[in-house]
N, C-alpha and C positions, 0 to 999 in steps of 0.2 A: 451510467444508466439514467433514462430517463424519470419523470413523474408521472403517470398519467391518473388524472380527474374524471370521473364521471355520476353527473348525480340525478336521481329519478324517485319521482316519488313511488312507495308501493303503500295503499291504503294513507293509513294517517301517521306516515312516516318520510322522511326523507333519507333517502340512502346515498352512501357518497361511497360510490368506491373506487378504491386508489390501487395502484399498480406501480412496480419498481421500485425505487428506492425513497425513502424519504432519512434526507441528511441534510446539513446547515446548506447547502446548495437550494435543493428543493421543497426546502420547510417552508419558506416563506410564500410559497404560492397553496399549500396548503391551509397555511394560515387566513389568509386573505379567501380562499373557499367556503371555510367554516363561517369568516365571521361573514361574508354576505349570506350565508345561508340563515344564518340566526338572525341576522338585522332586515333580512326577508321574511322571517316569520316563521323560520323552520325553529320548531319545539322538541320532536321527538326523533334524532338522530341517530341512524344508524351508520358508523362508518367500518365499511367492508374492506379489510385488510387481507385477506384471503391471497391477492398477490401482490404484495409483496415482500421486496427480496429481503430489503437492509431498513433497518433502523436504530437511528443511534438519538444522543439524546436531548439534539435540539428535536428530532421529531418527537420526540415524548413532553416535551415543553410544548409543542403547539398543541398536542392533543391534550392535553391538562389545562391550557387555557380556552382550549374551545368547550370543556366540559365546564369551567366556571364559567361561560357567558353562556352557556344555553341553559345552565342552573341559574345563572342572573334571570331568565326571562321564565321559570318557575317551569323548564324542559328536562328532555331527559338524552345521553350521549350514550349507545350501548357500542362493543367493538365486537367485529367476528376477525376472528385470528385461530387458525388452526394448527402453523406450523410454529414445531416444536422451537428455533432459534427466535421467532418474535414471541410465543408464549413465556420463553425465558427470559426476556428482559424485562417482560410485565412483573414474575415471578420476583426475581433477582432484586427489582425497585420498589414492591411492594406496591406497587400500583393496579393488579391483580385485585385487590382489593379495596380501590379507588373505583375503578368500571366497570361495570358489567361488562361479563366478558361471555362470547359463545361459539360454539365450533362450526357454525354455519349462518348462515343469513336466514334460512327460514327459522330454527332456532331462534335467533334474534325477535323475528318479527312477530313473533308467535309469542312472545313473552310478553 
């Protein structure tokens, strides 16, 4: 399966959201997402997980490093993830409480 990227500002946030899988295949393009987004000047990110399928744990490596370079530039990384199999792995790693985590994107934005 594919990756799919798409990101748009809403207010004074930028949202990135991603679609299909993110695995050691298609991490690296996420990585490379993030950090132009940060080195663009994006501060307050929102990345909308909403679809997708798979995640294993180079993708949790790119999203733990994109949360320390937007916290390097004094930002903030929230996730929306609603389904039970990616909320478990956050759980399972303890990274649940590393993110902000929320069950929708207006939730998200609205914090």
């Amino acid at each position: 399966m594919e990756l799919s990227l798409q990101t748009r500002a809403v207010a004074d946030h930028t949202v990135l959201e991603v679609g299909g899988e993110i695995d050691v295949y298609t991490a690296p393009r996420l990585r490379q997402t993030l950090i132009d987004l940060v080195e663009g000047g994006a501060t307050d990110i929102v990345v909308d997980m909403e679809r997708v399928d798979f995640l294993d744990s180079t993708g949790l490596g790119v999203l733990v490093g994109g949360l320390k370079r937007v916290k390097d530039k004094d930002g903030t990384m929230k996730l929306v993830a609603n389904q039970d199999r990616i909320l478990k792995i956050f759980d399972i790693t303890g990274l649940s409480k590393v993110f902000p985590m929320f069950g929708s994107l207006d939730e998200a934005l609205g914090s």
